[in-house]
ROBA-449358 format. One record per residue (C-alpha): residue in three letters; chain; z, x, y. Coordinates in nm, 3 decimals, padded with zeros to 5 digits, m for minus. Example, Ala and Ser with C-alpha at 12.3 -4.5 7.8 and 13.67 -1.06 7.14 Angstrom:
residues 2
- r; c; zz; xx; yy
- ALA; A; 00.780; 01.230; m00.450
- SER; A; 00.714; 01.367; m00.106
This chain:
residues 478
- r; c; zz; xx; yy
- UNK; A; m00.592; m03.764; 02.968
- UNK; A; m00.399; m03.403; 03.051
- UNK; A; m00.486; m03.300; 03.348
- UNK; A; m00.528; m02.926; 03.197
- UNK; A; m00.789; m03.059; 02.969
- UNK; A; m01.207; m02.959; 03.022
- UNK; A; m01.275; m03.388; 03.024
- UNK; A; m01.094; m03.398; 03.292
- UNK; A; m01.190; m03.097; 03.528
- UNK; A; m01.566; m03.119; 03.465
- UNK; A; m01.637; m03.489; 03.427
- UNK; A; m01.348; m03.718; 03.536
- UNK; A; m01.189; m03.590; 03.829
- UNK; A; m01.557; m03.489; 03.969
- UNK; A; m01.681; m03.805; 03.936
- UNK; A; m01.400; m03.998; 04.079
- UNK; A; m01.385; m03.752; 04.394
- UNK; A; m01.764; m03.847; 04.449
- UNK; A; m01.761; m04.193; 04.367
- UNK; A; m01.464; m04.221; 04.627
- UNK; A; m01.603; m04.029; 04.908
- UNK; A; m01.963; m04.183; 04.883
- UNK; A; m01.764; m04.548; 04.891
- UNK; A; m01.582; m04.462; 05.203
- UNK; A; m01.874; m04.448; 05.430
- UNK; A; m01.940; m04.736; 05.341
- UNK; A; m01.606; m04.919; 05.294
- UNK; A; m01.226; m04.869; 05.352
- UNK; A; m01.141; m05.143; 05.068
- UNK; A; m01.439; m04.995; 04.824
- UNK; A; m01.280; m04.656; 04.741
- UNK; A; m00.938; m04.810; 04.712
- UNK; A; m01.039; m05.038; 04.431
- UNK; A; m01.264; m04.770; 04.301
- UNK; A; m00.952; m04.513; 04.235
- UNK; A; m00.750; m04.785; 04.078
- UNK; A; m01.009; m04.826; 03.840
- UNK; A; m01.007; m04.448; 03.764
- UNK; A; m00.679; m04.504; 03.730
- UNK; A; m00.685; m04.767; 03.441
- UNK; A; m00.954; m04.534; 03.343
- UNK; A; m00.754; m04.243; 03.328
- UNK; A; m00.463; m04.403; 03.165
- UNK; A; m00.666; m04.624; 02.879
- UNK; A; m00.702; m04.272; 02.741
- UNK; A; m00.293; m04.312; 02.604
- UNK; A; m00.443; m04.634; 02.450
- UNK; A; m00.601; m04.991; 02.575
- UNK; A; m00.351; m05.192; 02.503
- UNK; A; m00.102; m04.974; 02.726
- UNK; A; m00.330; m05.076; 03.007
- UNK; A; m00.273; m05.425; 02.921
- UNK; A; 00.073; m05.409; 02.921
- UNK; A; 00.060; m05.237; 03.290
- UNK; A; m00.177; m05.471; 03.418
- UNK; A; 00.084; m05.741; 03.357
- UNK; A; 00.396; m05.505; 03.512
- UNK; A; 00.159; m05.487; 03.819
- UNK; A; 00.088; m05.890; 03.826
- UNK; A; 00.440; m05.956; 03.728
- UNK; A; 00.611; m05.745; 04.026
- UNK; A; 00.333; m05.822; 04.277
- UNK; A; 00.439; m06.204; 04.206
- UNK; A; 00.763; m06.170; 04.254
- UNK; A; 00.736; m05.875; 04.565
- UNK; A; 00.532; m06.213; 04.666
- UNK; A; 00.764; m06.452; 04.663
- UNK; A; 01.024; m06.257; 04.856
- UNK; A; 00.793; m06.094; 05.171
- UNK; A; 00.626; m06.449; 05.217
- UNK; A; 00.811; m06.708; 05.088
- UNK; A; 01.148; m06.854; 05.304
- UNK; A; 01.401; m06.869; 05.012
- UNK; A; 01.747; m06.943; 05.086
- UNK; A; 01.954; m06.660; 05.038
- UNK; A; 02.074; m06.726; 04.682
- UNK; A; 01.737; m06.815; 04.542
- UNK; A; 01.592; m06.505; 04.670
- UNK; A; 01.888; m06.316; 04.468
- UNK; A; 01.768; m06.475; 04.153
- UNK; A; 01.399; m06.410; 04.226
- UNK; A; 01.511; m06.084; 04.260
- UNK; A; 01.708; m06.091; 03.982
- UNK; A; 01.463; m06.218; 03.712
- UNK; A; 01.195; m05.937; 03.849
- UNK; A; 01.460; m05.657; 03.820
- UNK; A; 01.578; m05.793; 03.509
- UNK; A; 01.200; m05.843; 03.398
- UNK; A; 01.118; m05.488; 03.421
- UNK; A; 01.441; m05.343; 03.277
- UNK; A; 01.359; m05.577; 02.949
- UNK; A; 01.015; m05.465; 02.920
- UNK; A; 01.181; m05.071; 02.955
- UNK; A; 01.454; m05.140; 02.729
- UNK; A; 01.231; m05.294; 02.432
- UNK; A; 00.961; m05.026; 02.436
- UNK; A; 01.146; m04.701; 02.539
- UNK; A; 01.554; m04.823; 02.390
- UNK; A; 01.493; m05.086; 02.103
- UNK; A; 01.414; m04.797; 01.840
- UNK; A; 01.724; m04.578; 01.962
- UNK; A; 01.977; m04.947; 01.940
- UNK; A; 01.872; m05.035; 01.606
- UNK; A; 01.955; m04.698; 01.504
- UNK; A; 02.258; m04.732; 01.589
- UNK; A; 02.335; m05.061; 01.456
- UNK; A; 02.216; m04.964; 01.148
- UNK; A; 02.497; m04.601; 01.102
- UNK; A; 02.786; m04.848; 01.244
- UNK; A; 02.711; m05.177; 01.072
- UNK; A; 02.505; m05.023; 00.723
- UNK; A; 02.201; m05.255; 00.842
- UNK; A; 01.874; m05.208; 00.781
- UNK; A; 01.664; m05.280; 01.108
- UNK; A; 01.305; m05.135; 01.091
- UNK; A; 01.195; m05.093; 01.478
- UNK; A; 00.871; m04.904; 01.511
- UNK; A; 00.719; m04.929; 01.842
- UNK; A; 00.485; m04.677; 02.032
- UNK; A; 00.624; m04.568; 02.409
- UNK; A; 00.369; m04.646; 02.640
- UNK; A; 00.303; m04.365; 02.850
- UNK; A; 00.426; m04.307; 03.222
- UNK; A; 00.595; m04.668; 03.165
- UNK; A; 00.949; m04.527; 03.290
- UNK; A; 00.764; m04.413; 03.650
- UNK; A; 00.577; m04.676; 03.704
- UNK; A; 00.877; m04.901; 03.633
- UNK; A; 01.065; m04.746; 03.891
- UNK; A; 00.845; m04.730; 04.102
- UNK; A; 00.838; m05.101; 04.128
- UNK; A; 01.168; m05.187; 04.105
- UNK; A; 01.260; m04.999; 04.436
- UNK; A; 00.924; m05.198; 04.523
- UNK; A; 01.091; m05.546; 04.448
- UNK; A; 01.486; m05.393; 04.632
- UNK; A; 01.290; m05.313; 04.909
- UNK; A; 01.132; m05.671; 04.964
- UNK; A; 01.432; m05.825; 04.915
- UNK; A; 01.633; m05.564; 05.191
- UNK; A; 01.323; m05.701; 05.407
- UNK; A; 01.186; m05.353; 05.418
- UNK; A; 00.836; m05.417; 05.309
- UNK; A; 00.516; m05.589; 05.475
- UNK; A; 00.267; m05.749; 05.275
- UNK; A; 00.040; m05.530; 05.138
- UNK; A; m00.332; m05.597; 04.954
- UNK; A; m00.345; m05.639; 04.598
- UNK; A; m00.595; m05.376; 04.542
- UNK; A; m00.353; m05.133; 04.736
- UNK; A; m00.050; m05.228; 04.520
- UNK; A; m00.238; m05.181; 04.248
- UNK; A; m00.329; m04.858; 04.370
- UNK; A; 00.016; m04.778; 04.434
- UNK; A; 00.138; m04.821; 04.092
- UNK; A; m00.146; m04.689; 03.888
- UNK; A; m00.246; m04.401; 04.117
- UNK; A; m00.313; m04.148; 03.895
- UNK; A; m00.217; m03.791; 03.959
- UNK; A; 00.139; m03.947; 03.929
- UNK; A; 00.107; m04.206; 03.663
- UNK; A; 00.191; m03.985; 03.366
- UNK; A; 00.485; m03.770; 03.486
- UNK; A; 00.616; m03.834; 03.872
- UNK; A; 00.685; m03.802; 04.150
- UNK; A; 00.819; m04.121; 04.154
- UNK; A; 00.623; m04.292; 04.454
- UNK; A; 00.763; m04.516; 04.740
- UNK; A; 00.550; m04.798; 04.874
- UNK; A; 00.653; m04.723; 05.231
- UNK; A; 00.525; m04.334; 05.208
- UNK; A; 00.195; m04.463; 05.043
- UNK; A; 00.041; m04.787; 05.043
- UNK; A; m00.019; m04.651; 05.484
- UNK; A; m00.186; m04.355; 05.309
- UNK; A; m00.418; m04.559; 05.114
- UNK; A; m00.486; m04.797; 05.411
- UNK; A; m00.621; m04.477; 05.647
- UNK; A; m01.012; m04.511; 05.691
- UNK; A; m00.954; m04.089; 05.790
- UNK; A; m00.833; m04.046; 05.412
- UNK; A; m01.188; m04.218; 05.281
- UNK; A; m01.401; m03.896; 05.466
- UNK; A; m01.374; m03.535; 05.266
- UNK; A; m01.192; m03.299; 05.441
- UNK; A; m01.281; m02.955; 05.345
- UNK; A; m00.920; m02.798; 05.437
- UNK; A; m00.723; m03.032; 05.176
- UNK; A; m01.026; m03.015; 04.926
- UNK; A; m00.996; m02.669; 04.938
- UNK; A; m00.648; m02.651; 04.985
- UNK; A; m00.625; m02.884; 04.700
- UNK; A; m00.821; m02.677; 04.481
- UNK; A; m00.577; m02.414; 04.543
- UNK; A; m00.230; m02.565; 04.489
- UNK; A; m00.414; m02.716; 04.156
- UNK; A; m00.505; m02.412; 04.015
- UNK; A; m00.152; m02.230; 04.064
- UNK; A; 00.007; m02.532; 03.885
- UNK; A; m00.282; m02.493; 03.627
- UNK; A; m00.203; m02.140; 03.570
- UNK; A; 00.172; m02.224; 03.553
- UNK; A; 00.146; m02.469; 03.259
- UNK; A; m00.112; m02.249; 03.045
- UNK; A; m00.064; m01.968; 03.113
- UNK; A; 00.322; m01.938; 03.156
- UNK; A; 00.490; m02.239; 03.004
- UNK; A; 00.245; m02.239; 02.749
- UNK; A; 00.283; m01.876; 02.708
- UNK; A; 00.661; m01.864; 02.650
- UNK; A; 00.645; m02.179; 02.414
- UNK; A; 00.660; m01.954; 02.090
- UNK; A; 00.995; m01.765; 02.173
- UNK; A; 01.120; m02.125; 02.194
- UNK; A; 01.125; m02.163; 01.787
- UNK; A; 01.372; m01.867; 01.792
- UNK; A; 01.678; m02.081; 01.893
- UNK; A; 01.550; m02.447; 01.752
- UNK; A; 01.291; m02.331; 01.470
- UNK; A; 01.404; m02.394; 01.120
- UNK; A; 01.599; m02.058; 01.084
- UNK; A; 01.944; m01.964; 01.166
- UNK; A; 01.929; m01.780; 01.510
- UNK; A; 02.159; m01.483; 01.600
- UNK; A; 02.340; m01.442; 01.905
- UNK; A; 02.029; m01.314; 02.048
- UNK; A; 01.750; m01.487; 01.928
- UNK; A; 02.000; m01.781; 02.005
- UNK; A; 01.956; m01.701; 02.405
- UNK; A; 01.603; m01.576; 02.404
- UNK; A; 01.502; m01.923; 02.301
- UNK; A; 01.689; m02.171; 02.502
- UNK; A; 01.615; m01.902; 02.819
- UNK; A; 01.258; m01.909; 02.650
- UNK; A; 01.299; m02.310; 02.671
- UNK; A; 01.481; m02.304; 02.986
- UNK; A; 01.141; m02.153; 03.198
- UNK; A; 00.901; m02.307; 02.948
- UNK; A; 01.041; m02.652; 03.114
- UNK; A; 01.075; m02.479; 03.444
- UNK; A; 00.714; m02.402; 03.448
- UNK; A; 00.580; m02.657; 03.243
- UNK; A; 00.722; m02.948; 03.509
- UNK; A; 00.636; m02.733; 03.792
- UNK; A; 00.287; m02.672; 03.699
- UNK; A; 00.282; m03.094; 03.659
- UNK; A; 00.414; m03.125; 04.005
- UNK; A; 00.139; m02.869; 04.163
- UNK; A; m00.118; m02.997; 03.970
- UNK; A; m00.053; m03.321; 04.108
- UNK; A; m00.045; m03.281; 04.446
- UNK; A; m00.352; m03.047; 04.433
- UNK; A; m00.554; m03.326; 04.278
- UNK; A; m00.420; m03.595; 04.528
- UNK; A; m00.482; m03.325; 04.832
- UNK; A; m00.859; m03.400; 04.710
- UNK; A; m00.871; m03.719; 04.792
- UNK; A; m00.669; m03.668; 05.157
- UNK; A; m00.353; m03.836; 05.000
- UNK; A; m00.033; m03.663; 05.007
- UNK; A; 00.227; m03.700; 04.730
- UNK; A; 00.614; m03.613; 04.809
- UNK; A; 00.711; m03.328; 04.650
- UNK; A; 00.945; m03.300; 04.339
- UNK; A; 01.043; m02.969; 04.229
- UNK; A; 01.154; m02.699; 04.494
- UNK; A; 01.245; m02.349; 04.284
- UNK; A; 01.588; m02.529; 04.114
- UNK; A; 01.697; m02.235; 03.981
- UNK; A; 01.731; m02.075; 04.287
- UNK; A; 01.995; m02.360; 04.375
- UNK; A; 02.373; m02.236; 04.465
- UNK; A; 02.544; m02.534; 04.331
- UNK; A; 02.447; m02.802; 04.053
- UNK; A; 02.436; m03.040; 04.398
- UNK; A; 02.188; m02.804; 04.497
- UNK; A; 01.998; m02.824; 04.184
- UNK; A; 01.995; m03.168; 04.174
- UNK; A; 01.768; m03.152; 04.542
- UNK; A; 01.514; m02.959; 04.401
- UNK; A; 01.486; m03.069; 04.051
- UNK; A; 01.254; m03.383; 03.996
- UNK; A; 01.334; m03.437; 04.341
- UNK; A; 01.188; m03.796; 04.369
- UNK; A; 01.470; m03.931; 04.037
- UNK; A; 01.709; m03.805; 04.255
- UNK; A; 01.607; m03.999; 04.549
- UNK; A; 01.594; m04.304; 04.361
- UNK; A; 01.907; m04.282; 04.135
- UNK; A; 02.084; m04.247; 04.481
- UNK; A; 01.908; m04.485; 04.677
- UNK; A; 01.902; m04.778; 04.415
- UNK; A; 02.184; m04.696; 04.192
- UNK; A; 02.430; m04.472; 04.312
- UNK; A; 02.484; m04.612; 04.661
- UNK; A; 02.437; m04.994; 04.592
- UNK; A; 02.699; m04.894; 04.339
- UNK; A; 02.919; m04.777; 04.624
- UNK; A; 02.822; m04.467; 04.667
- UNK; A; 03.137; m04.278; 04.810
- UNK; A; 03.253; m04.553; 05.063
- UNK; A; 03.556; m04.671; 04.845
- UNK; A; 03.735; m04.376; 04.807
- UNK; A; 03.713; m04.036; 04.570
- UNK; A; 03.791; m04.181; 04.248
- UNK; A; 03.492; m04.451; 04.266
- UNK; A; 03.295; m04.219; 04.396
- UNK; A; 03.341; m03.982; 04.079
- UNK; A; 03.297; m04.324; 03.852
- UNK; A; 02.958; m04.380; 04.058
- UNK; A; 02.883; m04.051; 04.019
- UNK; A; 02.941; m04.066; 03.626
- UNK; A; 02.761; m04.404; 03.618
- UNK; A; 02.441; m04.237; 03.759
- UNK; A; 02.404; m03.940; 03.584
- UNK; A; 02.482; m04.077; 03.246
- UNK; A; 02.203; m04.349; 03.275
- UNK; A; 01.966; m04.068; 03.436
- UNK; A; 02.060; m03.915; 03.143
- UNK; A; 01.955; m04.186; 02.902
- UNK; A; 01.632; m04.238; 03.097
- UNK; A; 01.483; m03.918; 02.970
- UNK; A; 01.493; m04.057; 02.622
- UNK; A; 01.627; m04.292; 02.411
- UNK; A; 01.905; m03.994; 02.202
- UNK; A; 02.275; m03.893; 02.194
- UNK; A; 02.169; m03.579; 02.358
- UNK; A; 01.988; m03.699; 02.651
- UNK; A; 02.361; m03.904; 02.686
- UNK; A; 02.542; m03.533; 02.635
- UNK; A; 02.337; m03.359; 02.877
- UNK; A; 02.396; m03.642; 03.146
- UNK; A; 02.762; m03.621; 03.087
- UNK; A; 02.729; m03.242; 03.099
- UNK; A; 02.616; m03.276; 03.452
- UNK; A; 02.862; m03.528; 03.551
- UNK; A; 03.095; m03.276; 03.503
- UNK; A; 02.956; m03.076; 03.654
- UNK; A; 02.873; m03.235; 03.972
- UNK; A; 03.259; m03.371; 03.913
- UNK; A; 03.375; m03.049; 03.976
- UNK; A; 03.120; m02.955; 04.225
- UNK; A; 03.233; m03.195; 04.435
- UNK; A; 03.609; m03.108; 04.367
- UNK; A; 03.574; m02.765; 04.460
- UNK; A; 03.391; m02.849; 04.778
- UNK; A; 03.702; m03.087; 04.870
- UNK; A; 03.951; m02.872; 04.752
- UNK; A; 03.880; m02.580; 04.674
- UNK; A; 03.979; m02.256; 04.915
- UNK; A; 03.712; m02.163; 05.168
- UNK; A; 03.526; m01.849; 05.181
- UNK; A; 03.553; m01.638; 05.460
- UNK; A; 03.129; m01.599; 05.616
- UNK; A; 03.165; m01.232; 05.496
- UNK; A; 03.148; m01.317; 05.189
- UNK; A; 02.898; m01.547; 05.164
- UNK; A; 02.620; m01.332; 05.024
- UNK; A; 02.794; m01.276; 04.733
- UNK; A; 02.936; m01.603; 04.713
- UNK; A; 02.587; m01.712; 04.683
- UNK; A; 02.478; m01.510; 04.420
- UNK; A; 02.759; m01.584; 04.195
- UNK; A; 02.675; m01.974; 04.282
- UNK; A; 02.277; m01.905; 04.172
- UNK; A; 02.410; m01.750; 03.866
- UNK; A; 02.701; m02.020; 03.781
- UNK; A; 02.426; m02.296; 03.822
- UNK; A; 02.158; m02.137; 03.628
- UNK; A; 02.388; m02.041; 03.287
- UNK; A; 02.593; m02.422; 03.346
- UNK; A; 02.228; m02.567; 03.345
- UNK; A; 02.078; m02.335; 03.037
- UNK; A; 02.351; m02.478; 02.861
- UNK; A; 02.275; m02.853; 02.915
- UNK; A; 01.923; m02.765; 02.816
- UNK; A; 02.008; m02.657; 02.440
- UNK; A; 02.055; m03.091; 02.422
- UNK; A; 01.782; m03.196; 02.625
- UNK; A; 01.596; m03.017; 02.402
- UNK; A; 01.752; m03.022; 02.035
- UNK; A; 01.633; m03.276; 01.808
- UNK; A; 02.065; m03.415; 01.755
- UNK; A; 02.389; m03.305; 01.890
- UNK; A; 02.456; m03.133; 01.584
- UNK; A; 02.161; m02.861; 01.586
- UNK; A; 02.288; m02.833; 01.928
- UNK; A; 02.664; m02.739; 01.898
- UNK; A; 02.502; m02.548; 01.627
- UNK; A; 02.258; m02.328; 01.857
- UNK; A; 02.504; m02.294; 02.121
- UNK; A; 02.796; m02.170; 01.872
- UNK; A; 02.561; m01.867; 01.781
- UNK; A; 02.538; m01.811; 02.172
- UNK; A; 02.890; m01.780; 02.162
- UNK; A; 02.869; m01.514; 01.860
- UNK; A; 02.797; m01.209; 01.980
- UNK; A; 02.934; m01.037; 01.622
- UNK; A; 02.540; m01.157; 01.475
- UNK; A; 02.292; m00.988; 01.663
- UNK; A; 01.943; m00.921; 01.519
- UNK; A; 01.781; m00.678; 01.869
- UNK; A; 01.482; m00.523; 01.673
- UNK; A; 01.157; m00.424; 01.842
- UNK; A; 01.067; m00.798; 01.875
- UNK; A; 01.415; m00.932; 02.083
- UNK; A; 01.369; m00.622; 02.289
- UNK; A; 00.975; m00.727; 02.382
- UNK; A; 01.101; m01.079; 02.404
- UNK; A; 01.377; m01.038; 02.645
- UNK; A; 01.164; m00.777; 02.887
- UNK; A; 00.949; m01.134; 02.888
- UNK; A; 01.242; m01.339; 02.942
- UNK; A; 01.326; m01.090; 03.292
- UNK; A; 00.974; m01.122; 03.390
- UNK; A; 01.024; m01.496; 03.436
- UNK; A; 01.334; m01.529; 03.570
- UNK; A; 01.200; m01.285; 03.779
- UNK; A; 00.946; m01.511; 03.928
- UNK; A; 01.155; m01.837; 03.919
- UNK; A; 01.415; m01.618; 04.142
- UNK; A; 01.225; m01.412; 04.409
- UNK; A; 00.869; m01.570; 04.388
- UNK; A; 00.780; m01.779; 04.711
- UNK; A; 00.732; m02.140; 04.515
- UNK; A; 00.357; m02.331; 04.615
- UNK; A; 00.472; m02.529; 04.859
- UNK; A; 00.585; m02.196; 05.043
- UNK; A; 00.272; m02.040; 04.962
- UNK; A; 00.043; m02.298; 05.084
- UNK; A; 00.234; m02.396; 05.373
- UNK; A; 00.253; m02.802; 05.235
- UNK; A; 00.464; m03.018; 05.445
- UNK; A; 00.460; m03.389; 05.322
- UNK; A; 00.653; m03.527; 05.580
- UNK; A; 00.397; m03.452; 05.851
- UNK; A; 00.071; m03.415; 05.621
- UNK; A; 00.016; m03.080; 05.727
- UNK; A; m00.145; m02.780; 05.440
- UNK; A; m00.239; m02.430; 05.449
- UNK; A; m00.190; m02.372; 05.829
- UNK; A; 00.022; m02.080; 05.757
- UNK; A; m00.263; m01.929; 05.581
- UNK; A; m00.510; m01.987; 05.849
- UNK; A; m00.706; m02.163; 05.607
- UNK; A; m01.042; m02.176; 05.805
- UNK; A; m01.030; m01.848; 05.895
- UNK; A; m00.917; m01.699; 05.543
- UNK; A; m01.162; m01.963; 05.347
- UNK; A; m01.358; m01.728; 05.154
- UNK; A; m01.032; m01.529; 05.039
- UNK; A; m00.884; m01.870; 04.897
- UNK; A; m01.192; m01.958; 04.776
- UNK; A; m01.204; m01.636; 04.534
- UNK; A; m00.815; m01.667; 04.472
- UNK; A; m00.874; m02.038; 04.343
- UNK; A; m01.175; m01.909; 04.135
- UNK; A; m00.933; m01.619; 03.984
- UNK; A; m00.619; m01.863; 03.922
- UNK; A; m00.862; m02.128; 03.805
- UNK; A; m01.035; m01.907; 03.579
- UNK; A; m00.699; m01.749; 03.421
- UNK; A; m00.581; m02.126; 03.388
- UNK; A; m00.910; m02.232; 03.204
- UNK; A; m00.894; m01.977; 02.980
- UNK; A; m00.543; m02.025; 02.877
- UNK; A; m00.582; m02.351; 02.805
- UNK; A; m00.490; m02.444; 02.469
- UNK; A; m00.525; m02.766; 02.269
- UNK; A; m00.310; m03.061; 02.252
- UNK; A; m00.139; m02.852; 02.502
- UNK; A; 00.103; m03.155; 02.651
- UNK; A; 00.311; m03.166; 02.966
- UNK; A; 00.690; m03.224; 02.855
- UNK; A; 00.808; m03.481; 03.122
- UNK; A; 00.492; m03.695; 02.904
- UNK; A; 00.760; m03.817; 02.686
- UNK; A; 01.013; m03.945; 02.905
């Protein structure tokens, strides 16, 4: 179910928000099993037998996060419990989301002839994330023992099922246990409202509305040096606001319900460095590849040149998590190099004198933002080869088309970089702090409730009419 879809904002997400709130005076354990039933609800909609397969992820992990919170295991049989649950959910990954993309392989190296058709449940890469820092955790010794129905929760929740943030069982299974969150609060419901009907507006009405100029770089027809830039800058925001819009709608819906989800996207393109990027762009993979990857790999406590192997390591496999193709590989090795240089530069490199840090800046915003553009023409070409071949016409200025159309397309290309660069993003808007669970204070939110209640009706109303069909968030296909 797409959150931007009429089914959802007039029937589901109604429902579930009174169904939930009429449990909790009542209950505290009601409304939590409740919302994970909207949440098998809401995800049967990708197909039943996708809620199967999570239903036996959740029993699997909650089994093994079982056997290593209560259970006294010696130390090496708590490895392998460990072990076969980490293992466990990288199999289950690896067949669904990787089998298709080896036999492929196999089959141009060796001349076989493996068939491998197999549908990629949706949301599976999040959720199994989710519970594998879940399962690290136990073992560390970092988790208490939680409910079943709040695990279950936890995993399924569904404002982040689909596409992220990538949750942590420490920031929400306390959430979920607060009889406060189980009352309606008419600040986050309205607040809520709010922050979901920006991100609404972002994904139909922006990303949505730049989609077309996309086709002008990676549509069937050779593209000119300019058409060849309008559409990966056309692609560039179109992801931009497309994932952004996600992320807000998200946390609106969650606000709703008195829950607060970490954020994951913090205006990237604003970022001075590709290190900077990298802490606003889907903020909560970065977390985790560092947490559970990149630092039990070492991190940089061995010295510079395993820290730029770690650092290679990382990228290249969060690379290959956002799909199962040679170019997801490319673009993670794109920004290993550049993060390899990054780094370099910020070790080596001469240092600027303060005056000249304003400029320095600048000239860091616009580095980033044409190094990342670039890495986008592979995340989103369908091979490496319509790639190479899109960026070697951005390299061509001798072919350039500029008729009425490119000059209408790129005055639409400056009005979006124009608000991904000098815009206030939501979370400065609203005020939203998700460390201390605080909302709208900035605004004065009681005192200005009428004005955000006709803003939200104006944003919501631009959003709903926007909305087109089959109108998909990217980040559902990773």
């Amino acid at each position: 179910m797409l959150f931007n879809s009429y089914l959802f904002m007039s029937v589901f997400l109604p429902v579930v928000l009174a169904g939930y709130f009429a449990l909790g005076r009542r209950s505290n354990l009601a409304p939590v099993v409740w919302l994970a039933l909207a949440s098998f609800a809401f995800y049967a909609f990708s197909g039943w037998p996708f809620v199967l397969l999570l239903l036996g992820s959740i029993a699997f992990n909650y089994g093994v996060g079982y056997l290593l919170i209560e259970r006294k295991l010696r130390p090496g049989l708590r490895f392998a419990v460990l072990t076969i649950g980490v293992g466990g959910d990288l199999v289950l990954l690896g067949i669904f989301k990787y089998a298709g993309f080896v036999a492929a392989n196999l089959n141009a190296v060796f001349a076989t002839h493996f068939v491998v058709n197999i549908v990629l449940p949706v949301g599976i890469s999040f959720y199994t994330f989710t519970q594998i820092a879940f399962l690290v955790d136990a073992f560390r010794g970092n988790v208490a023992r939680y409910a079943l129905p709040h695990y279950a929760l936890f995993v399924t929740y569904f404002p982040h099922l689909i596409a992220g943030p990538i949750l942590h069982h420490r920031d929400m299974i306390p959430q979920f246990e607060r009889a406060e969150a189980k009352r309606p609060d008419p600040h986050l419901i309205l607040c809520g409202v709010m922050i979901f009907a920006i991100g609404l507006f972002k994904k139909t009405c922006l990303a949505d509305g730049i989609q077309p100029l996309v086709a002008l770089a990676f549509g069937p027809a050779t593209p000119t040096f300019d058409q060849a830039w309008i559409g990966a800058l056309a692609y560039t925001f179109q992801l931009y606001f497309d994932f952004s819009g996600y992320s807000d709608m998200a946390i609106g819906i969650s606000l709703m319900f008195g829950i607060f989800l970490p954020l994951n996207f913090n205006s990237p393109y604003k970022a001075t460095s590709i290190i900077d990027f990298w802490r606003r762009w889907h903020m909560t993979l970065s977390q985790f590849l560092r947490d559970y990857l990149y630092i039990p790999l070492g991190g940089n406590r061995h010295g510079p040149a395993l820290r730029y192997v770690n650092l290679a390591i990382t990228m290249l496999l969060g690379g290959l998590w956002h799909g199962a193709a040679w170019t997801f590989v490319v673009w993670g090795a794109l920004h290993v190099a550049y993060l390899c240089i990054n780094h370099a530069w910020n070790n080596y490199g001469p240092k600027l004198a303060p005056r000249f840090a304003p400029v320095a800046n600048v000239a860091g915003i616009i580095l980033t933002f044409l190094a990342v553009v670039v890495a986008w023409v592979f995340f989103r070409a369908d091979n490496i080869t319509s790639a190479l071949h899109v960026l070697s016409k951005m390299a061509d200025p001798g072919h350039i088309a500029f008729g009425r159309g490119e000059m209408a397309y790129s005055l639409f290309i400056l009005l979006y970089a124009a608000l991904a660069w000098f815009a206030p993003n939501t979370q400065e808007i609203m005020g939203y702090d998700h460390r201390n669970r605080k909302v709208g204070e900035n605004l004065g939110a009681w005192r200005l409730r009428p004005l955000l209640i006709y803003a939200s009706a104006a944003v919501l109303a631009f959003g709903i009419l926007g909305i087109q069909q089959h109108s998909e968030f990217i980040y559902f296909r990773f």
